[in-house]
ZALUM-743792 format. One record per residue (C-alpha): residue number from 1; residue in one letter; x, y, z. Coordinates in steps of 0.5 Angstrom, whole numbers, plus 500, padded with zeros to 3 digits. Layout:
[NUM; 'A'; [X; Y; Z]]
...
END
This chain:
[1; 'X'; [521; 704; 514]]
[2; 'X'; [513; 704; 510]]
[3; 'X'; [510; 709; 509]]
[4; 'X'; [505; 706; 507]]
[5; 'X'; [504; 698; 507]]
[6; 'X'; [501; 696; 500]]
[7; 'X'; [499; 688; 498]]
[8; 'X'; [498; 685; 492]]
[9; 'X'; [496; 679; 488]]
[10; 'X'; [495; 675; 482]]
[11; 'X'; [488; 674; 479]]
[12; 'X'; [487; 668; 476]]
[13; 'X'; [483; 672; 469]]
[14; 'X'; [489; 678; 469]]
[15; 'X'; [495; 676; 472]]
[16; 'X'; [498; 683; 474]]
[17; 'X'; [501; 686; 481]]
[18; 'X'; [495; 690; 484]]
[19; 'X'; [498; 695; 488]]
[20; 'X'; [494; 696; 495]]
[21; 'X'; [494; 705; 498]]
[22; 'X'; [493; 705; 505]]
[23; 'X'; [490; 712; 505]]
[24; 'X'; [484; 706; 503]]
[25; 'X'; [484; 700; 506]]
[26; 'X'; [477; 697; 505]]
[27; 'X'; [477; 690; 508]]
[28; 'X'; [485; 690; 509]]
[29; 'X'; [489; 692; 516]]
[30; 'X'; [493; 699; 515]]
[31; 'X'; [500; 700; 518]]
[32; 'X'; [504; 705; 519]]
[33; 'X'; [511; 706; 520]]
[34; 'X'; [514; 708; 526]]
[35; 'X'; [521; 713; 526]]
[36; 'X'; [523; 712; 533]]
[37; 'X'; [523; 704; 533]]
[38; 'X'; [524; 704; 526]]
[39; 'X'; [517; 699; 525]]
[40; 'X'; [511; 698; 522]]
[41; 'X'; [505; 699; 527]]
[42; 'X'; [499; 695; 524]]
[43; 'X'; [492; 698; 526]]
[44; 'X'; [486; 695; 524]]
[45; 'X'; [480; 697; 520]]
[46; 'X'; [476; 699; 526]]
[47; 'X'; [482; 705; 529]]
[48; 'X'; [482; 707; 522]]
[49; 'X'; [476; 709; 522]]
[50; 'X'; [475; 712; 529]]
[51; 'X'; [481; 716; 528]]
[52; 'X'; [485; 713; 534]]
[53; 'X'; [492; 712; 533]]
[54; 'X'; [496; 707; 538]]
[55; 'X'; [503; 708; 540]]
[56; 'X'; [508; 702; 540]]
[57; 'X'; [509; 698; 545]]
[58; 'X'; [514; 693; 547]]
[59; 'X'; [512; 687; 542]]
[60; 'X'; [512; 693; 537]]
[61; 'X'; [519; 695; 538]]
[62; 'X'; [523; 688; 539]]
[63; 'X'; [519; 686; 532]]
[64; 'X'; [522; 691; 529]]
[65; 'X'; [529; 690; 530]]
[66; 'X'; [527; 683; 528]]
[67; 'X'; [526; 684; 522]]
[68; 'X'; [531; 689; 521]]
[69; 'X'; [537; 684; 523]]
[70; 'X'; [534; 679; 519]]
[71; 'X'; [533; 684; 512]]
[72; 'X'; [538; 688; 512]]
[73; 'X'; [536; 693; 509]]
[74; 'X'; [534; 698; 514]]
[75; 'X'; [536; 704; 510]]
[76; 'X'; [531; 703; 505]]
[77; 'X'; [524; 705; 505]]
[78; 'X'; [520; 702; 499]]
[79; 'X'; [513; 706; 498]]
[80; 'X'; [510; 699; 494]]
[81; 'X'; [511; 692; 496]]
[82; 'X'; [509; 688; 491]]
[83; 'X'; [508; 681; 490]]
[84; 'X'; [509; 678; 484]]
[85; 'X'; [509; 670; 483]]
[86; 'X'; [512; 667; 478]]
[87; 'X'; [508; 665; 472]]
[88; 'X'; [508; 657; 471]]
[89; 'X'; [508; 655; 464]]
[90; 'X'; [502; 652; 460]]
[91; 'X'; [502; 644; 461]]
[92; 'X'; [503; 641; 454]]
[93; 'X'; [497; 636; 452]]
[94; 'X'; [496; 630; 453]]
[95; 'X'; [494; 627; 447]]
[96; 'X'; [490; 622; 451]]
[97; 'X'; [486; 617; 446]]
[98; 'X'; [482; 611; 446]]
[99; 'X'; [485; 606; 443]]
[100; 'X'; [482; 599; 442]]
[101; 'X'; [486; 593; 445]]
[102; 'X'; [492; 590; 442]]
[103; 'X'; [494; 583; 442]]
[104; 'X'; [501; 581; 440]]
[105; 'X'; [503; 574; 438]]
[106; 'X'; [505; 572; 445]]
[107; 'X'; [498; 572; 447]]
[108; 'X'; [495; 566; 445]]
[109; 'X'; [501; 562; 448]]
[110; 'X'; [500; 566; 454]]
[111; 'X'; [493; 564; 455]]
[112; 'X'; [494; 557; 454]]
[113; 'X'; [500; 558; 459]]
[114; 'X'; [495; 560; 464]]
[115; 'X'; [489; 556; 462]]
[116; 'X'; [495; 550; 463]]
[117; 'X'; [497; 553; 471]]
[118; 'X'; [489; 554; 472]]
[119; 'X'; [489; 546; 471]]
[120; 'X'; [494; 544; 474]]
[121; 'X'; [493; 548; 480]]
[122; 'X'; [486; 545; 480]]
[123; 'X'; [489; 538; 480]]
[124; 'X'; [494; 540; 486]]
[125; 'X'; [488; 541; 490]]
[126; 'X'; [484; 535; 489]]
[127; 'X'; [491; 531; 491]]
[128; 'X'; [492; 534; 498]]
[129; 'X'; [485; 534; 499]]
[130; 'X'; [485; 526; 498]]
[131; 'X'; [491; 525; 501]]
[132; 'X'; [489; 531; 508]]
[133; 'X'; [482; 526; 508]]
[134; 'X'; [486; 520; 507]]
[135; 'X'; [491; 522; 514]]
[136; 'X'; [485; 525; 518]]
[137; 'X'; [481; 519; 516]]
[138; 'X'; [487; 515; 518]]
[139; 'X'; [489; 518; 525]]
[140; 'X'; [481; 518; 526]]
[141; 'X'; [481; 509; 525]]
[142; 'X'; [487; 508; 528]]
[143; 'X'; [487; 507; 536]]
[144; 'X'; [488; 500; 540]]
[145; 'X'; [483; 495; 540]]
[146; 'X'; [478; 494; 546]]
[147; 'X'; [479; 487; 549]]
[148; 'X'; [473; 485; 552]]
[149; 'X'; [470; 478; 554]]
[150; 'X'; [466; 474; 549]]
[151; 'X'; [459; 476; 552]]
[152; 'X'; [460; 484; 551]]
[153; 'X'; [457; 488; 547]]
[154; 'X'; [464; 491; 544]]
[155; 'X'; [468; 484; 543]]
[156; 'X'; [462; 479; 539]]
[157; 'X'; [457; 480; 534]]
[158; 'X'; [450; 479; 534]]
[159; 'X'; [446; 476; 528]]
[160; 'X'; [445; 483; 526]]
[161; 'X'; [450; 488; 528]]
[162; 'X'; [458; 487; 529]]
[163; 'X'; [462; 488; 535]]
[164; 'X'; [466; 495; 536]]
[165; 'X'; [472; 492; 535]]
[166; 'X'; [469; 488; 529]]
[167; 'X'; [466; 494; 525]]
[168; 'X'; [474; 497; 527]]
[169; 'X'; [478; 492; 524]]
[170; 'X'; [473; 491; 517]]
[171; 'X'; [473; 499; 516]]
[172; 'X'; [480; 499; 517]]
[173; 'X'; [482; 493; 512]]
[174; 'X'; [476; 498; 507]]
[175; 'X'; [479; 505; 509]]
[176; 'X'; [487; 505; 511]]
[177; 'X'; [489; 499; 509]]
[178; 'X'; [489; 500; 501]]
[179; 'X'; [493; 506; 502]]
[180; 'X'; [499; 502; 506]]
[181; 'X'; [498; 495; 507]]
[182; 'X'; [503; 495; 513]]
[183; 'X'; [499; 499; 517]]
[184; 'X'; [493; 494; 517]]
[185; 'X'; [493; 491; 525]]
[186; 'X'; [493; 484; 522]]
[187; 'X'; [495; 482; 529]]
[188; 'X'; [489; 483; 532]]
[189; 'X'; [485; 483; 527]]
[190; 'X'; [486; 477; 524]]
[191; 'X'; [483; 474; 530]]
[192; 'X'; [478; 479; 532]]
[193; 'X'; [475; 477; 524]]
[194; 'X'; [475; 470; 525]]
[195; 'X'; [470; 471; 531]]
[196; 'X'; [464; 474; 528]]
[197; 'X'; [458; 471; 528]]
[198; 'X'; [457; 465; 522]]
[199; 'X'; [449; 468; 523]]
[200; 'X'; [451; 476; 522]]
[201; 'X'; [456; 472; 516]]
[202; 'X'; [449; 469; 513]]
[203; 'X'; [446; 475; 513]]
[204; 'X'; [450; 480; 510]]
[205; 'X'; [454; 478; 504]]
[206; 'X'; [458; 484; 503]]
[207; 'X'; [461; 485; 509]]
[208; 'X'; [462; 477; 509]]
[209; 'X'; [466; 477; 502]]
[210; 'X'; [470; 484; 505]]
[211; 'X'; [471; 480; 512]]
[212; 'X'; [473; 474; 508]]
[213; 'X'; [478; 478; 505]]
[214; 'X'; [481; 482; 511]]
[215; 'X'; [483; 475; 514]]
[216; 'X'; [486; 472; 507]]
[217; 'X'; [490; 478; 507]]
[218; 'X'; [492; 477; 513]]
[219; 'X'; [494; 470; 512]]
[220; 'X'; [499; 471; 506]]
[221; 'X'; [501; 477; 509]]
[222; 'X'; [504; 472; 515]]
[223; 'X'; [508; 468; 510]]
[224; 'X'; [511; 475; 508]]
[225; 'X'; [513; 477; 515]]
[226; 'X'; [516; 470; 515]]
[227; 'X'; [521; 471; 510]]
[228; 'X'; [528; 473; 510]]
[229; 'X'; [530; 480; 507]]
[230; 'X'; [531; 476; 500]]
[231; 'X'; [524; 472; 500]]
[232; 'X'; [522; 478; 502]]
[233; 'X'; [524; 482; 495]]
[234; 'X'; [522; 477; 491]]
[235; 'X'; [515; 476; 493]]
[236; 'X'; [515; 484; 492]]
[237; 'X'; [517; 484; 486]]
[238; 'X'; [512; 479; 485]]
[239; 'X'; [508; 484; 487]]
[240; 'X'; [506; 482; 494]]
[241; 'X'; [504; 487; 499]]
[242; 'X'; [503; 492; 494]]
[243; 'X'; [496; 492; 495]]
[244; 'X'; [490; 489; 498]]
[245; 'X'; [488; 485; 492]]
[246; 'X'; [493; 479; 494]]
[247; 'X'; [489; 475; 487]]
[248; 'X'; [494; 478; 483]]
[249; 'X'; [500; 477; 488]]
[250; 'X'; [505; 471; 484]]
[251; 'X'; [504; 464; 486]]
[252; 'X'; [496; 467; 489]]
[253; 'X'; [490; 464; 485]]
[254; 'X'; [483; 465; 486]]
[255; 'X'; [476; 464; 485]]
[256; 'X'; [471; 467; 482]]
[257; 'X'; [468; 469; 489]]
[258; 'X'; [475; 470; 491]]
[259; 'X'; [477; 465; 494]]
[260; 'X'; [485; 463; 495]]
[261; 'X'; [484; 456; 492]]
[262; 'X'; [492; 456; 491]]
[263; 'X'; [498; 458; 493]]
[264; 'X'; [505; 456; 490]]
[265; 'X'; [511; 458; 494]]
[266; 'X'; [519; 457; 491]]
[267; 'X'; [525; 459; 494]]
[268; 'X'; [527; 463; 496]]
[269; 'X'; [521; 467; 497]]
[270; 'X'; [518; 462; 501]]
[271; 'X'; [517; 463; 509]]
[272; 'X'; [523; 461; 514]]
[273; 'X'; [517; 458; 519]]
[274; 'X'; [509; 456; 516]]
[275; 'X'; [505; 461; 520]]
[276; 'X'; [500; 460; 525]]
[277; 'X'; [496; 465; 521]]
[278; 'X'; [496; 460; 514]]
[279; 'X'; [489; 458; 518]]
[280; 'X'; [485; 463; 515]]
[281; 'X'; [485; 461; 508]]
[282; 'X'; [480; 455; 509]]
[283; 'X'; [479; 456; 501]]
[284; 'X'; [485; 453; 499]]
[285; 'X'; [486; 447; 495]]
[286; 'X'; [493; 447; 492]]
[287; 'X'; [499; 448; 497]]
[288; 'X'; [506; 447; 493]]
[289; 'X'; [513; 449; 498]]
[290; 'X'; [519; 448; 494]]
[291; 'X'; [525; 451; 499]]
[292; 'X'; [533; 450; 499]]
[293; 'X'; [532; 444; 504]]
[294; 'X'; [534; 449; 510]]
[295; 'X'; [527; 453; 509]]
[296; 'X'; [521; 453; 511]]
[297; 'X'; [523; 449; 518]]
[298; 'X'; [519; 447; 524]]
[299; 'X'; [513; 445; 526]]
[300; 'X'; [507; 446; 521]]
[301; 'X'; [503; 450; 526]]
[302; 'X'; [496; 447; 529]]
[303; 'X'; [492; 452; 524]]
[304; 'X'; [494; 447; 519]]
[305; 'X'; [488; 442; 521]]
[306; 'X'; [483; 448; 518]]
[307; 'X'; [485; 449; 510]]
[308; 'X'; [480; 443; 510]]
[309; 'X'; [479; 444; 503]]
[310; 'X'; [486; 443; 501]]
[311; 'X'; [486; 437; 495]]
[312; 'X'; [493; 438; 494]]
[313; 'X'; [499; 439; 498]]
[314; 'X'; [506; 438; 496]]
[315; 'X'; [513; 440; 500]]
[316; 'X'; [520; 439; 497]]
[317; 'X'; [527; 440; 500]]
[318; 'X'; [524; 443; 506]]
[319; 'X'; [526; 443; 514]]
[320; 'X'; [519; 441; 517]]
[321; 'X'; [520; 436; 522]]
[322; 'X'; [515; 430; 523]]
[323; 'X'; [507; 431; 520]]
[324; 'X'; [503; 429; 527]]
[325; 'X'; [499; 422; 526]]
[326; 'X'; [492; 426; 526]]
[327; 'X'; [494; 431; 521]]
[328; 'X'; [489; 428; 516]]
[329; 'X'; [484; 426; 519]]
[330; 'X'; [482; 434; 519]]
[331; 'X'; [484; 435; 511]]
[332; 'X'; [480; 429; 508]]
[333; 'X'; [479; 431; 501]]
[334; 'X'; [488; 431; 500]]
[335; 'X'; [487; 427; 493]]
[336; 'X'; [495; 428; 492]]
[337; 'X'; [501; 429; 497]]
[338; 'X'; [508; 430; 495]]
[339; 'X'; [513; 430; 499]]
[340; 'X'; [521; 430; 497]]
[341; 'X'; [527; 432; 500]]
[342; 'X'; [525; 433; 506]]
[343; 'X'; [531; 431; 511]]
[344; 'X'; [528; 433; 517]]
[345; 'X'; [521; 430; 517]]
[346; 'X'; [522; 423; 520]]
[347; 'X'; [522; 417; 516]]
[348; 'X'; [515; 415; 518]]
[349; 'X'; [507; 418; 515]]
[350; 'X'; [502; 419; 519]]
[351; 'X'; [498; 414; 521]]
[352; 'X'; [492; 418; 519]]
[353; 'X'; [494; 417; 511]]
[354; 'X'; [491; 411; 509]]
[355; 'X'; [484; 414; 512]]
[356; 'X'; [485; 419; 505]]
[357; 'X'; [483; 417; 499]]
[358; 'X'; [489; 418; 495]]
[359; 'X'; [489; 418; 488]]
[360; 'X'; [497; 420; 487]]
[361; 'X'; [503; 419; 493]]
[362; 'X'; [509; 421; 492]]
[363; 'X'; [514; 420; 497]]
[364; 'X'; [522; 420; 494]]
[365; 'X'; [529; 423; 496]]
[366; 'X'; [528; 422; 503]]
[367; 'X'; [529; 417; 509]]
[368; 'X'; [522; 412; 509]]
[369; 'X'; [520; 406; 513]]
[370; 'X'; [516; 400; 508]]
[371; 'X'; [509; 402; 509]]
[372; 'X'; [506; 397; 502]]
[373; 'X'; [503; 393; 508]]
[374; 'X'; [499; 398; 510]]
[375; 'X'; [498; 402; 504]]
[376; 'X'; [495; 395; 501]]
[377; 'X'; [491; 394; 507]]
[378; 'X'; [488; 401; 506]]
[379; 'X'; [480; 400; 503]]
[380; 'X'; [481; 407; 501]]
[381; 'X'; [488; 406; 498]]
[382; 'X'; [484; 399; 494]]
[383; 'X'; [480; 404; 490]]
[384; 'X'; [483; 410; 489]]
[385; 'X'; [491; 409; 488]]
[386; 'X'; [493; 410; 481]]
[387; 'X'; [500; 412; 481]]
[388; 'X'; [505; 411; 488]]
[389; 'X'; [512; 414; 488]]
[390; 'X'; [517; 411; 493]]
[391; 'X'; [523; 411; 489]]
[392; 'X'; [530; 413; 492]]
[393; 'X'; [527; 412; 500]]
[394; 'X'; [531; 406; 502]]
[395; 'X'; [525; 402; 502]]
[396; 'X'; [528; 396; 505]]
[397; 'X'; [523; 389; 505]]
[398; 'X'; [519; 386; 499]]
[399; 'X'; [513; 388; 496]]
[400; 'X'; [508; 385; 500]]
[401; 'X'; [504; 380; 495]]
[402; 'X'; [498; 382; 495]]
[403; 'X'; [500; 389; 492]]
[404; 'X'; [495; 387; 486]]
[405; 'X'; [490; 389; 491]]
[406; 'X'; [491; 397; 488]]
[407; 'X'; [486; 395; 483]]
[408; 'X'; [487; 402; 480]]
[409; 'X'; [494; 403; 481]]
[410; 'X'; [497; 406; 474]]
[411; 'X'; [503; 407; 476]]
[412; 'X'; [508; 404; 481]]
[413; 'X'; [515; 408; 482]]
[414; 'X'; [520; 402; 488]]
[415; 'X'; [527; 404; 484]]
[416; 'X'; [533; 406; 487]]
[417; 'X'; [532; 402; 494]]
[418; 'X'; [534; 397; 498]]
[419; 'X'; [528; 392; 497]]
[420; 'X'; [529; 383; 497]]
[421; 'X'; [527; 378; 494]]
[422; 'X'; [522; 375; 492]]
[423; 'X'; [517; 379; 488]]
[424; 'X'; [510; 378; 488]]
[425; 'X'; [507; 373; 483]]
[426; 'X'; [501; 378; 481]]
[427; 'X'; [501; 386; 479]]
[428; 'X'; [495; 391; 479]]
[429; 'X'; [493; 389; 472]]
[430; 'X'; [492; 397; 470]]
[431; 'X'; [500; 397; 471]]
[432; 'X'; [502; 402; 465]]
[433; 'X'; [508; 404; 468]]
[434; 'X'; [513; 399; 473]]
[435; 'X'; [521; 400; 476]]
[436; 'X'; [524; 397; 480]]
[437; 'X'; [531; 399; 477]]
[438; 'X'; [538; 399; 482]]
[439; 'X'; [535; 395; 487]]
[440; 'X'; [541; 391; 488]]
[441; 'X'; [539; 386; 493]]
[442; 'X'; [532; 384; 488]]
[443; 'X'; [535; 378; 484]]
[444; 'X'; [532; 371; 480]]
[445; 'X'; [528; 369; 475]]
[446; 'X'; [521; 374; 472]]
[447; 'X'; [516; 368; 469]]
[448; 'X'; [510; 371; 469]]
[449; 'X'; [508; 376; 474]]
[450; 'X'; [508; 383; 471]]
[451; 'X'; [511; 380; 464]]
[452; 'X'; [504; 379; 462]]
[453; 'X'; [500; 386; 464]]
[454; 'X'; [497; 388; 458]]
[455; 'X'; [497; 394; 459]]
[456; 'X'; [504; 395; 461]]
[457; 'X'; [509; 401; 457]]
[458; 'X'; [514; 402; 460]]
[459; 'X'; [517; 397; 465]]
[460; 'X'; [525; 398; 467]]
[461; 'X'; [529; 392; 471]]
[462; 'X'; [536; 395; 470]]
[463; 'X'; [540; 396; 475]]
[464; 'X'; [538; 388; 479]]
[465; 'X'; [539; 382; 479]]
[466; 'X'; [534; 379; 475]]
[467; 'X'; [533; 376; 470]]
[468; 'X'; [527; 375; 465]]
[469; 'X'; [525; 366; 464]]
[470; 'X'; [522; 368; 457]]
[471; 'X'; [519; 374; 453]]
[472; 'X'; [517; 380; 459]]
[473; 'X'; [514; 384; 454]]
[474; 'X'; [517; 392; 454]]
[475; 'X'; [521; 390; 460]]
[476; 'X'; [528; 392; 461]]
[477; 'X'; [534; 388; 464]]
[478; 'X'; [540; 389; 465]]
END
């Protein structure tokens, strides 16, 4: 089919066809044609040269055929194949230019976007990582107390160290506790604290006050625990339980170390029952109850002999049963005790009473034995009474005639009873207020007696059957 075997190419200085003769082949192979099998036969340079010829073989023959099917165009014999390969056109240039940076006119807004995520992602990790720390420190803390006996190691203070279970709770009230004051474990706690050593107390100020202030937080937490769901929400929206800084909670006053001096309590965000826990605020000085006659109720609890700082102490319509006799012989400084609306507190006081040295008394609305026999007799009650308010307890009796003996009593409130005839010759001669009115039963003629206390402004009558036998001064009969 060749004659000859020819190769071309394309140079890349003059991209023309370059016909190959294989009469001269240097460094190519040289093919010749074979008539019997129709193919071409390669040799290489090195027959060429030497002259020989090579027969073909089988591989030859079958190669033939081959490419005969596959071209088609046996009948052909080209003296030349040449080789041309299309010409590509010339890339058009690309103009590239350095140009300077352009801004348009969403730039600045787009940076101080950016600027703006770059801080307030910044914030977003400084808000986990408190709240990750805040979580680990607090699955780290919290874990159940040891209990142990007063002589170990774990479960008492020294002068110099607090006990494992000490220095638990007081890290507890620092770290956790102002994150979720529920959380705090004030039912062990409480009297783990009140356990440490009054030694170590003396020699650490700090954890002193912060111990002190764990206990308080306790205490007042108690009278929300005991609250029902309404009291509850009151004293939330007062802002009870919502930190550990119970000195701004409503009705809670401190000093200025502190201290709980007064808690003041109305319905009906009050306690249904006084709690045992109320014991730790042995700073305080003023408590005021007032419930709906139905709460609180109970007993006072037997913690109630430790608030010996209180000087003021009030209960209006509540439940709480009878007042034990040695109640005030632990609360020595109470200079005013009010109790009214009391139903369920018995109709007797305790005999520890006229141990204190009372200044104001006040006993009304509620069922009441005549104590003036022993409130006259009382040295304390001689020199410190100034104002006794008895009225509407269906005192029954007379008024003892030595009721003068309360040289400083300024007021004297008997209205509304059932006490007799007669009256005593002589009052207490600072009286500045006296009633004695709606005591049906009182009755005769008023000479002298309390008609002639020059310091008297307000004297009401009204409502007995007395009379006056002359002139009784601002007094008012009926």
């Amino acid at each position: 089919m060749f004659s000859d075997f020819r190769f071309s190419w394309d140079r890349a200085s003059n991209p023309q066809t370059t016909t190959v003769n294989s009469s001269k082949p240097p460094h190519f192979m040289t093919g010749t044609r074979s008539t019997w099998a129709d193919s071409i036969t390669v040799e290489s340079e090195k027959d060429v040269e030497s002259g020989t010829v090579r027969r073909p073989g089988l591989l030859d023959r079958l190669t033939g055929m081959l490419f005969k099917a596959r071209t088609l165009k046996h009948d052909q014999d080209p003296d030349v194949v040449s080789v041309q390969p299309e010409r590509l056109p010339a890339w058009p240039p690309l103009h590239i230019e350095k140009r300077a940076p352009q801004c348009c006119e969403h730039c600045p807004g787009q940076r101080k976007k950016r600027k703006r995520d770059r801080i307030l992602l910044i914030l977003l990790i400084i808000v986990l990582l408190y709240l990750i720390g805040n979580t680990a420190a607090l699955n780290v803390r919290t874990f159940p107390l040891t209990t142990t006996s007063p002589s170990s190691s774990s479960g008492s203070s020294t002068a110099t160290t607090l006990s494992a279970d000490e220095q638990l709770c007081l890290s507890e009230f620092n770290i956790n506790a102002p994150a979720n004051t529920t959380l705090y474990p004030c039912s062990t706690c409480f009297s783990v604290l009140q356990g440490v050593s009054e030694s170590y107390l003396d020699a650490h100020t700090q954890d002193a006050q912060e111990i002190a202030n764990a206990i308080q937080f306790c205490s007042l937490r108690s009278m929300f625990v005991e609250a029902d769901s309404t009291g509850q929400n009151q004293l939330t929206t007062g802002g009870w339980m919502q930190s550990v800084q119970f000195c701004g909670w409503t009705g809670v006053q401190c000093n200025t170390s502190g201290k709980v001096t007064s808690l003041q309590l109305t319905f009906p965000a009050v306690p249904t029952v006084i709690p045992e826990e109320i014991g730790g605020l042995t700073g305080l000085q003023t408590l005021q109850i007032v419930g709906n006659t139905e709460v609180p109720a109970g007993a006072l609890p037997t913690s109630f002999t430790n608030l010996t700082a209180l000087s003021t102490l009030e209960f209006q319509s509540t439940a709480i049963t009878q007042l034990p006799n040695s109640l005030f012989t632990s609360l020595k400084n109470i200079t005013t005790l009010t109790l009214s609306e009391n139903a369920q507190m018995g109709s007797t006081l305790p005999s520890s009473l006229t141990d204190l040295p009372l200044q104001n008394l006040v006993v009304t609305n509620q069922a009441l034995q005549n104590p003036l026999s022993v409130f006259v007799n009382s040295t304390s009650f001689r020199s410190a009474m100034k104002l006794l308010d008895l009225s509407t307890t269906t005192l029954s009796g007379t008024i003892p005639a030595t009721i003068s003996s309360l040289s400083s009593l300024v007021e004297l409130h008997l209205d509304n009873n059932n006490l007799t005839s007669p009256l005593p010759t002589a009052f207490p001669a600072k009286l500045e207020l006296l009633t004695l009115a709606n005591n049906t039963q009182l009755s005769g003629s008023v000479s002298g007696s309390f008609c002639s206390l020059s310091d008297l402004q307000d004297c009401d009558m009204q409502g007995t059957a007395l009379k006056a036998a002359g002139s009784c001064g601002v007094c008012q009969f009926s």
